[in-house]
Structures are given as C-alpha cells and as structure tokens.
C-alpha positions as CSV (number, residue, x, y, z in Angstrom):
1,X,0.0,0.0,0.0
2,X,3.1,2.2,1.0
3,X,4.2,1.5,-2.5
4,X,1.1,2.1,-4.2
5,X,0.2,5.6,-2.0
6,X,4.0,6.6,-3.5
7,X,3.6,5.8,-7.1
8,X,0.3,7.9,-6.8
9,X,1.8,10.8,-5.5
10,X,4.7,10.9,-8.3
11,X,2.3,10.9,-11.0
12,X,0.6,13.5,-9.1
13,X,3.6,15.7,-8.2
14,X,4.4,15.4,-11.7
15,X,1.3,16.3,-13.6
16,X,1.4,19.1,-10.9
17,X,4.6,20.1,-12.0
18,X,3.2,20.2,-15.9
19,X,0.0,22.2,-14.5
20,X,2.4,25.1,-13.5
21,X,4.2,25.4,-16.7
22,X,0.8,25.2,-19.0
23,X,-2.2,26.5,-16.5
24,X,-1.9,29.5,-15.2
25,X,-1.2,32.8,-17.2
26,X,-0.9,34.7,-13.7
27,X,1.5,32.5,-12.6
28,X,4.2,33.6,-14.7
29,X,3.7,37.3,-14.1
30,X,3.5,36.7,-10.5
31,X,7.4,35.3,-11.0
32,X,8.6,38.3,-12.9
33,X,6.6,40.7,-10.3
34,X,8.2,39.3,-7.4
35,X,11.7,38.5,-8.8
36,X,13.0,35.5,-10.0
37,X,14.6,33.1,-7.4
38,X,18.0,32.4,-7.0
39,X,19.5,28.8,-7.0
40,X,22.6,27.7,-4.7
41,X,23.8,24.1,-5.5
42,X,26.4,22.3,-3.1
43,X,27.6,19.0,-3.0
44,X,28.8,18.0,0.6
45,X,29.1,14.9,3.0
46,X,25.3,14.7,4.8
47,X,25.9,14.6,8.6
48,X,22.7,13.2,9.9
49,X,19.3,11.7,9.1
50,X,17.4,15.5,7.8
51,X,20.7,15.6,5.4
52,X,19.8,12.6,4.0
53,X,16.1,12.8,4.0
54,X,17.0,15.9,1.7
55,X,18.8,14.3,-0.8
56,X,16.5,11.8,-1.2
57,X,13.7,14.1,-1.7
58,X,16.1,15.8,-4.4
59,X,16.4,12.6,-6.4
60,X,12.6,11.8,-6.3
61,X,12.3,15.2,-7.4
62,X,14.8,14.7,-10.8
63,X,12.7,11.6,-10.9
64,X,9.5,12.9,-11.6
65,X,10.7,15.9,-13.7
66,X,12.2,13.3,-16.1
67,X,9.1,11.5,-15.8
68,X,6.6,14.7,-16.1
69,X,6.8,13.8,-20.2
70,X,5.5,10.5,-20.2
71,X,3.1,11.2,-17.1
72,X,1.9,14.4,-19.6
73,X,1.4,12.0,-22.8
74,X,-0.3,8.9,-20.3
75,X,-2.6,10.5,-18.1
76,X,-4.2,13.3,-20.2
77,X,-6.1,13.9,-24.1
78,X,-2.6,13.7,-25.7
79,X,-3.0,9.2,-26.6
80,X,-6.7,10.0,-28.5
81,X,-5.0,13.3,-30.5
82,X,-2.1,11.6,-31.5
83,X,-3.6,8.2,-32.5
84,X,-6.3,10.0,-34.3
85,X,-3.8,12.4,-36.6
86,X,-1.8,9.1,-37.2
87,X,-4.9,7.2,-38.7
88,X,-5.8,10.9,-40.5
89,X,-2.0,10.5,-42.5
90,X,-2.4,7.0,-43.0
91,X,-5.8,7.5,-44.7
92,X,-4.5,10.3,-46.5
93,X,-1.8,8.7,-47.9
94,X,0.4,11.5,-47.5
95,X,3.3,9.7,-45.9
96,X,4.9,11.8,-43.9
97,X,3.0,14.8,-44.3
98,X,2.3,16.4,-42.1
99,X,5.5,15.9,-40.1
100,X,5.4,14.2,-37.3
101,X,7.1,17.0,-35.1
102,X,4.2,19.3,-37.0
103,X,1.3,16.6,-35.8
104,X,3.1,15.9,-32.1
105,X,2.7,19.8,-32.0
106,X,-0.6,20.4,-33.2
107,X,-1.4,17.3,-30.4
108,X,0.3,19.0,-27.8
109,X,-1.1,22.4,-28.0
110,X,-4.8,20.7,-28.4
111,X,-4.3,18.8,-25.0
112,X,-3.4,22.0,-23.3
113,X,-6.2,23.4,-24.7
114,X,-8.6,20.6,-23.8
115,X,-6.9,20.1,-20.2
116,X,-6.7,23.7,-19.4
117,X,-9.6,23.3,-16.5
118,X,-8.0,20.2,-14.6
119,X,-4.8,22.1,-14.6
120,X,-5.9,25.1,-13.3
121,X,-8.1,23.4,-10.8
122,X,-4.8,21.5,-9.7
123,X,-2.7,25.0,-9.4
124,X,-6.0,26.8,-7.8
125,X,-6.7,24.2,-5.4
126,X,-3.6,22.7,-4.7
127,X,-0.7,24.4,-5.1
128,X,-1.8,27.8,-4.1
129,X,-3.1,26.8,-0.5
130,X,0.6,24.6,-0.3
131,X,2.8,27.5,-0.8
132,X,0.5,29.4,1.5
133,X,0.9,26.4,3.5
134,X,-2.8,26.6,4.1
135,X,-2.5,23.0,3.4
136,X,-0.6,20.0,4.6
137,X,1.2,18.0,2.2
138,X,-1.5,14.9,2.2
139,X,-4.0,17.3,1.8
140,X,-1.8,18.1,-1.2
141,X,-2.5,15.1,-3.3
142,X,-5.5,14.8,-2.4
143,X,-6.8,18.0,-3.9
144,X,-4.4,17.8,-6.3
145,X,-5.4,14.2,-7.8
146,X,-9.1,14.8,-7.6
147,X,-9.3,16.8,-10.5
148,X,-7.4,15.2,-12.8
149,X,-9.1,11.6,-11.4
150,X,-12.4,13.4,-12.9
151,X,-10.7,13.5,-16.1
152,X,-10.0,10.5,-16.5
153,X,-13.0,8.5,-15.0
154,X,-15.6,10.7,-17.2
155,X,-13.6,9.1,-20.7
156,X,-13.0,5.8,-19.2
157,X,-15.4,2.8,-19.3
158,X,-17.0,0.6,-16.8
159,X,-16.1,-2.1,-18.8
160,X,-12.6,-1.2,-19.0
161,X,-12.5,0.2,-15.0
162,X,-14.2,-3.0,-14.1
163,X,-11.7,-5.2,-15.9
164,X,-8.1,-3.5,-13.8
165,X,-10.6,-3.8,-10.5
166,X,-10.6,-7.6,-10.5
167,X,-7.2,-7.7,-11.9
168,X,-5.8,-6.2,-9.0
169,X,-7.6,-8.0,-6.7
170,X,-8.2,-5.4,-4.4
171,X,-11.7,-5.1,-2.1
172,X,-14.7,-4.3,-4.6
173,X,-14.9,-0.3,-4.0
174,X,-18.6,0.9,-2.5
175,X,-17.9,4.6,-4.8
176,X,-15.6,5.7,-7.8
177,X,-13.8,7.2,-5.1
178,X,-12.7,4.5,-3.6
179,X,-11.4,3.5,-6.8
180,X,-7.3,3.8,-6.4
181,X,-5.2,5.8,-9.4
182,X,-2.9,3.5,-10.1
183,X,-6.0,1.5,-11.3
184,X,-8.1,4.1,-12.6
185,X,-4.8,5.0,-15.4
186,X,-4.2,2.0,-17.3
187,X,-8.1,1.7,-17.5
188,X,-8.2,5.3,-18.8
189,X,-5.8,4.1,-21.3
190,X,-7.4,1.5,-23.2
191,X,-10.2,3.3,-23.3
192,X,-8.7,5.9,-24.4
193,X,-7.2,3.9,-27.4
194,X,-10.6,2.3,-28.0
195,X,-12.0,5.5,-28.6
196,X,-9.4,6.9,-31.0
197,X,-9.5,3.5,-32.9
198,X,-13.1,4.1,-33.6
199,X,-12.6,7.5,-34.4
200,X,-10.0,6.6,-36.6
201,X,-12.1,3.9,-38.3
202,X,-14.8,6.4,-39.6
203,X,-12.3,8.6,-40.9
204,X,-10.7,5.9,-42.7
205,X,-14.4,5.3,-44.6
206,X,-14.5,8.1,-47.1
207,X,-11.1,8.0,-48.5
208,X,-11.5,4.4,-48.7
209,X,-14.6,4.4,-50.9
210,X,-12.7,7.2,-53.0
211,X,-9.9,4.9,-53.4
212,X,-12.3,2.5,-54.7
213,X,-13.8,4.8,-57.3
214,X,-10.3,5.3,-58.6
215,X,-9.6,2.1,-59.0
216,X,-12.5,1.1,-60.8
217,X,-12.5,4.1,-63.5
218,X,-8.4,3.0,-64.0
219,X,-9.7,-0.6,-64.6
220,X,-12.8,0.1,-66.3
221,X,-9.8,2.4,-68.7
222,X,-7.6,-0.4,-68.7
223,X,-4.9,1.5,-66.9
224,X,-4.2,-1.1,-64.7
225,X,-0.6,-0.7,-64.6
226,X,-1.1,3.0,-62.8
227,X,-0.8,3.0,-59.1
228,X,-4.6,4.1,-58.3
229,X,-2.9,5.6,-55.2
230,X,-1.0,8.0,-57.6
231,X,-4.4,9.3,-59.1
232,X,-6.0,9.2,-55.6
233,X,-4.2,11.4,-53.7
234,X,-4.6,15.0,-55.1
235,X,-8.7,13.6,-54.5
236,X,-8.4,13.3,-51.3
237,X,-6.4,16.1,-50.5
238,X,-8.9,18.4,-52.5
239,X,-11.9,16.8,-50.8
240,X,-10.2,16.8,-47.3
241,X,-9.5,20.7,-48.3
242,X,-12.7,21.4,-49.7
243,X,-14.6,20.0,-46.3
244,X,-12.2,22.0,-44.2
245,X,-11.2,18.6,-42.4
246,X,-8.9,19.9,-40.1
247,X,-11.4,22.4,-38.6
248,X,-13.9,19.2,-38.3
249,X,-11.3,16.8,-37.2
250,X,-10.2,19.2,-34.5
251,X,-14.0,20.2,-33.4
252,X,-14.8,16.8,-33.8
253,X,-11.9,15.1,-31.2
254,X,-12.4,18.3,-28.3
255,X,-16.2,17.1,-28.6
256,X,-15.2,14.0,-28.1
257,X,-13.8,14.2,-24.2
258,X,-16.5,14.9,-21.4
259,X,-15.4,17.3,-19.4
C-alpha cells in the first residue's frame, strides 16, 4: 500500500509540476513581479538523518521531472489526438506529411487546450493553498489528484474500470472514489485507445470508398498498370480541403472528451 500511496503521489507531483508550466497565465507574471529566485547548488558529505532525507527528496524530485513527459502523454487527451492524426496521414496517404514533429505539435497544444480546466483546478486548489501552507502535504494530493481523477473516469469505461478492478484484486470499492489511481490509469488508457480506434475507423471510410472509385475508373480504362494511389491522392487532398477537415477533425476530437 506504502508503495502504491507513493507511485500515486509521483504521478501527481508530476502532472502538478506540468500544471504550473501550462495552466496558469498569472502565474508567470506573478514570478517576474516578485523577482526570479536564486539557486545555490552544493555537494557535501550529509551529517545526519534530515541531510539525507534531503537528498532523497532531491532525487525523487529529478525523478519525476524526467518523468513529467510520459506522465503528460499517459494521463491526459494527448494518446486519443495523436492516434487520431496518425490514422488521418495513414488514410490520406500523404506519408509523412504532415511531419510528425508538425502533428506531435498540433497534439500538444490541443491537450493543453482541452486540459486547461483540470490544470488550473490542480494550481487553484492545490498548489496555491501549499505555498500558502494553508495545506498539509497529504492534503496536497488529495486536492491535487481529484481533479485530474475526474478526467479520466468521465472518458473511461466501466467495462474497461471493471476489468483493472478484478485484476488487481483489491476489495470491490462501494464509490468511484474509492477507486485507487494506479488502477483508474491504465483503464483510462485503453479506453482511451478504443476510442481513437473508432474515431480513426470512420475517418478511414470516405477516402477508402474514394480509393475504390479510382480504381475502378483506371480498370474500367484499362490502366491497370497506374498506381490508383498516384491518381487518388490530389482527390483526397482536394476533398479533405474542400470540407475543411482539419477544422472538423479538430471540433470533432475536443467534442469528443466529457469534461
């Protein structure tokens, strides 16, 4: 449970850590308004137990700031967008256009948009009353995991939710609050990578029956020895212009999450 309780509070800490960068506009100014901190860094021989306790606190600190990408990518709207834009190039045809730097961007920027509320929530309720130290550091986590457990329970399944429950073979919860993170994530996963396959599949339909059409008007021309991918593409990219698909694909995937 000890092990468990600590896990939960890294992912925490480090999603916390993310919210200050991306949430709050105010946050920055405050910074610049009140002077930029200075930073002393001292290697020495630790001379009792608080030394030590220190140090370690350090290290799980570098920890979860070289974990706060992957906790960023897991835990929030970033695994639908990307899959999603993946199975849009794939249809497409395009290769590797757009770039994948251009589509890990575009991603990004879309899951800061879309997780703008839990963050500030998280800096609001949590990390303001810490520094104020209205707030213990249990209290902390608490406040700060509640939020972003919101998140993630209102896109994830009770099929899926149900499934890590018995796996984990932990007492059958009376509420979704009794619900532990560390099972509520990988549930919030694949159901997150259910719903961006099926997403994914309905894009897939209308360049695929265009793709057909081609085909059959290069057969039915007996130009069978043309690629019909070679006749298809500047179709699809006029049609997915002419639509304006990346204004639909991007309304379409924010709809998507309830928040």
């Amino acid at each position: 449970m000890a092990d468990t309780k600590t896990v939960n509070r890294l992912l925490v800490t480090g999603l916390t850590l993310i919210a200050l960068f991306v949430a709050p506009e105010t946050a920055i100014a405050q910074s610049v308004s009140s002077g930029l901190p200075s930073l002393n860094i001292s290697v020495e021989e630790a001379t009792g137990g608080a030394q030590i306790a220190t140090g370690m606190k350090i290290m799980i600190l570098l920890t979860v700031l070289s974990l706060a990408p992957s906790i960023f990518i897991t835990l929030t709207s970033f695994v639908r967008i990307i899959v999603v834009l993946h199975f849009l190039r794939q249809a497409m045809g395009t290769q590797t256009m757009p770039p994948n730097q251009v589509m890990a961007g575009l991603a990004l920027f879309m899951t800061i948009f879309i997780m703008h509320p839990v963050f500030n929530a998280i800096y609001q309720d949590a990390f303001i009353p810490l520094t104020k130290e209205e707030i213990s550091a249990e209290q902390f986590y608490e406040k700060a995991s509640g939020p972003l457990r919101k998140f993630m329970l209102a896109q994830t399944r009770e099929k899926d939710l149900g499934l890590f429950i018995n796996m984990s073979n932990i007492e059958q919860p009376e509420t979704i609050d009794d619900v532990p993170l560390h099972v509520i994530i990988p549930s919030f996963l694949i159901s997150e990578m259910r719903a961006s396959f099926t997403i994914g599949f309905l894009i897939y339909i209308p360049f695929l029956v265009l793709d057909m059409v081609i085909a059959s008007v290069l057969m039915s021309m007996g130009m069978m020895m043309l690629p019909p991918v070679m006749i298809s593409l500047p179709f699809k990219i006029m049609m997915f212009v002419l639509v304006d698909g990346w204004y639909l694909i991007a309304g379409s995937m924010m709809k998507s999450f309830n928040i």
